[in-house]
C-alpha positions as CSV (number, residue, x, y, z in Angstrom):
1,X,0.7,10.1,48.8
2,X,2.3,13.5,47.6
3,X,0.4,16.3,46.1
4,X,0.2,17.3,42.8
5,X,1.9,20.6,43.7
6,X,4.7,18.9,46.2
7,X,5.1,16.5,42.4
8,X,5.9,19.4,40.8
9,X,8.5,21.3,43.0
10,X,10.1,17.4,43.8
11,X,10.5,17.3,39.8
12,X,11.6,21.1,39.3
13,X,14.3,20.3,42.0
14,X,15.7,17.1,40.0
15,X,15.9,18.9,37.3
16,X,17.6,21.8,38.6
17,X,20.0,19.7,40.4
18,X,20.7,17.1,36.6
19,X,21.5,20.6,35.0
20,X,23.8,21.3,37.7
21,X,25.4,18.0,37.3
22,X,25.4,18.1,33.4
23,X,27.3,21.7,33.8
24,X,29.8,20.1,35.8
25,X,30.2,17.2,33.5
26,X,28.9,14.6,36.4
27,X,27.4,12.4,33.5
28,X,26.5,9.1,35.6
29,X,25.0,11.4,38.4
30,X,23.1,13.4,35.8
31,X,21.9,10.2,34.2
32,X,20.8,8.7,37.6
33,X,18.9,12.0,38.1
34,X,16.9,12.3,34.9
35,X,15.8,8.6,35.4
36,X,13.9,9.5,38.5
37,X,12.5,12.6,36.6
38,X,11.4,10.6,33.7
39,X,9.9,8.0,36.2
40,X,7.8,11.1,37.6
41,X,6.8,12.6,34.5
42,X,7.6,10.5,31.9
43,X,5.5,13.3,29.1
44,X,8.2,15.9,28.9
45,X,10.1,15.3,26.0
46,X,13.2,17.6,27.2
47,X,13.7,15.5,30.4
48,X,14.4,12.5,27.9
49,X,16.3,15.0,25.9
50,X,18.7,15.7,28.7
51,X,18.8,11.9,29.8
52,X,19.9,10.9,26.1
53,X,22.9,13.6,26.3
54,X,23.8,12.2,29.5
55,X,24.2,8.3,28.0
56,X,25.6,9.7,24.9
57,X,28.6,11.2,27.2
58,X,28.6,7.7,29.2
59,X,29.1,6.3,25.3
60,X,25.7,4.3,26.5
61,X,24.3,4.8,22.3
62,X,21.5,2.4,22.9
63,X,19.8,3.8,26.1
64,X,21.0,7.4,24.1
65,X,18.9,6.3,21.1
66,X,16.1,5.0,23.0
67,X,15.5,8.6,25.1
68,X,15.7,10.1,22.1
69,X,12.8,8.0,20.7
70,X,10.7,8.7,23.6
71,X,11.3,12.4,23.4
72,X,10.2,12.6,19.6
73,X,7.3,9.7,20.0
74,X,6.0,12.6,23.0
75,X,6.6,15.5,20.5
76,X,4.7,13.9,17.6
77,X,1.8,12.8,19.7
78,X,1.5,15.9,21.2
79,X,1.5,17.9,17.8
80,X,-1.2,15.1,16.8
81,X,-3.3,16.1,19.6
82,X,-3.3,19.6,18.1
83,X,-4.0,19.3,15.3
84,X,-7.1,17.1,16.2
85,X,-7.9,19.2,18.5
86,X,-7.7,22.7,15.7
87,X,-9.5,20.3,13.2
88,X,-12.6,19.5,15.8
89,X,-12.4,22.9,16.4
90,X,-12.7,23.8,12.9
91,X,-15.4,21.3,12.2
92,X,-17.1,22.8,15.0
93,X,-17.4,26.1,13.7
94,X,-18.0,25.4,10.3
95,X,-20.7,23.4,11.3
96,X,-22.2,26.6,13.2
97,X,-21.9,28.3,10.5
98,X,-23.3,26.5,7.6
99,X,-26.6,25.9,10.4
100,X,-27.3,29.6,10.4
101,X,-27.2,29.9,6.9
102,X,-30.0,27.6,6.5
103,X,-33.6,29.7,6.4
């Protein structure tokens, strides 16, 4: 079993090497590329991003629109998460706060 870190680097490389391929227009290449990378770390929004541009240039529109719908389901979760996360935090203080007021 790979490392976390060794994950990482692997994943950096592919998509160093899908850029490359999407600069020299290598669409199908690019495609098989980001597929791996979304396998690996299917949370980044941009890797589905760059996969969608790919089957957009293959005129693949349905596997185009579905990476797009992953990449904007990830974005709104994440900005859900957030804001939970500020509003807990929010609560937390507040409730501090009114507790110290009390004689």
């Amino acid at each position: 079993m790979n490392s976390p870190l060794k994950d990482i680097e692997a994943i950096k490389a592919l998509v160093e090497e899908s850029r490359a391929l999407i600069e020299n227009e290598k669409w199908e290449a690019a495609a098989a590329v980001l597929e791996k990378v979304v396998e690996l770390d299917p949370n980044q929004p941009k890797s589905h991003d760059l996969l969608a541009d790919a089957w957009e240039k293959l005129g693949e529109t349905q596997k185009a629109q579905s990476s797009r719908s992953h990449a904007k389901a990830i974005r709104e979760d994440k900005w859900k998460r957030e804001v939970e996360a500020e509003a807990r935090g929010h609560h937390e203080i507040m409730g501090k706060a009114s507790r110290h007021d009390i004689p």
